[in-house]
C-alpha angles and dihedrals in degrees: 000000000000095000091068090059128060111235096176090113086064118109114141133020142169137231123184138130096088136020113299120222098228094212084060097055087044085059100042092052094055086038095056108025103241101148091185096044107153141166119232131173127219137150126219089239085062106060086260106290135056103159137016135166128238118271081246104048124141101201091041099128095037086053146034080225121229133320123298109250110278088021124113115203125190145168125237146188113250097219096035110035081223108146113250133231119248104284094038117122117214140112105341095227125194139190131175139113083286096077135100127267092209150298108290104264088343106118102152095050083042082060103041088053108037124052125221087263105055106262124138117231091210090182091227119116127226145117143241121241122225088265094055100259118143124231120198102213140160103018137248120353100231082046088067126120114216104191116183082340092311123140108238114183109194098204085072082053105048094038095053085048093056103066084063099111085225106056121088099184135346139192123186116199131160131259125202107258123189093226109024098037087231134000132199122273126171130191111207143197113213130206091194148011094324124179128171094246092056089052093045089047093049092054101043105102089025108059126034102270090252090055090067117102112256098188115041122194132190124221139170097202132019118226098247126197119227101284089045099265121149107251098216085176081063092049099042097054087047088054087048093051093044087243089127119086112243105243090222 
């Protein structure tokens, strides 16, 4: 499709609104070409960006680069609200004269989402580098697995998943489990012949072991919300429901 346009015009783009694989940027921006692709994070409630690299950034695909100017950016923990060292994954939190004053006659959801002090729970997970950088990792918040009191981020999941040549699309959510608390499921859209053993034997040594889905479902098509975003609320009440095909 690209080949009938001429995209000699194109210099500089951005990607946001879920974590970026950066060997895909890399390649987007040779493909292209789009010599100044970057990613870059940012939240409506915060007037769009909170965070974006240097034209010249190195670490511009790996990262959504350093705070806007007037902008704070810290890292959370998602169960304590204690303030992480750089490294730590937990709830990405802003504040600046960017943000938001409040939901329009919302009190209750302004509050839920802005502190006392300012700072914005965006309900994204991610971490700072020792530089500062921020990396948007692990999803969204609500979208996290805790196994026997273990942290699961499904975006380490999925992306390692997606490199399988016969998987199409993928989304990983949690389901209530007795013993576990939860456990990993993960409903799947192949591109070619697909079983669950295939998928559990193409993760082990590259994933921790409870990591490793222990449901797999298979769809043809993911239930989106209206900006094209998988609904896994949607997924986990039709595994729950056994509305979901078994990937055997």
């Amino acid at each position: 499709m690209r080949r009938r346009f001429d995209l000699g015009s194109l210099r500089a783009g951005t990607c946001g609104g879920a974590d970026a694989d950066p060997e895909l940027l890399r390649r987007c921006a040779v493909e292209f070409p789009m010599p100044r692709l970057a990613q870059v994070y940012g939240q409506t409630e915060s007037s769009t960006l909170i965070t974006c690299p240097e034209i010249e950034d190195e670490e511009r695909f790996a990262t959504a680069g350093r705070p806007l100017p007037g902008y704070e950016v810290r890292i959370a923990d998602p169960r304590t609200g204690a303030v992480l060292s750089a490294g730590g994954i937990g709830q990405i939190q802003a504040r600046g004269p960017m943000v938001m004053k409040s939901y329009y006659a919302k009190p209750a959801e302004t509050a839920e989402t802005i502190d006392g002090q300012g700072w914005l729970r965006t309900g994204d997970l991610g971490y700072l580098t020792p530089e500062g950088r921020l990396v948007v990792a692990g999803g969204r918040l609500r979208d996290m697995i805790i196994r026997g009191g273990e942290n699961i981020y499904p975006a380490e999941i999925e992306n390692l998943m997606r490199t399988h040549e016969a998987v199409a699309d993928i989304a990983v959510f949690g389901l209530s489990d007795a013993y576990y608390g939860e456990i990993v499921a993960a409903a799947v859209k192949p591109a070619a012949r697909l079983t669950a053993a295939m998928l559990t034997r193409f993760c082990i040594g590259r994933i921790a072991r409870f990591k490793i889905p222990s449901r797999f479902y298979c769809v043809t098509e993911f239930p989106l919300t209206a900006s094209g975003k998988i609904r896994k609320s949607a997924l986990r009440e039709q595994a729950h429901a056994g509305a979901l095909e078994p990937l055997e």
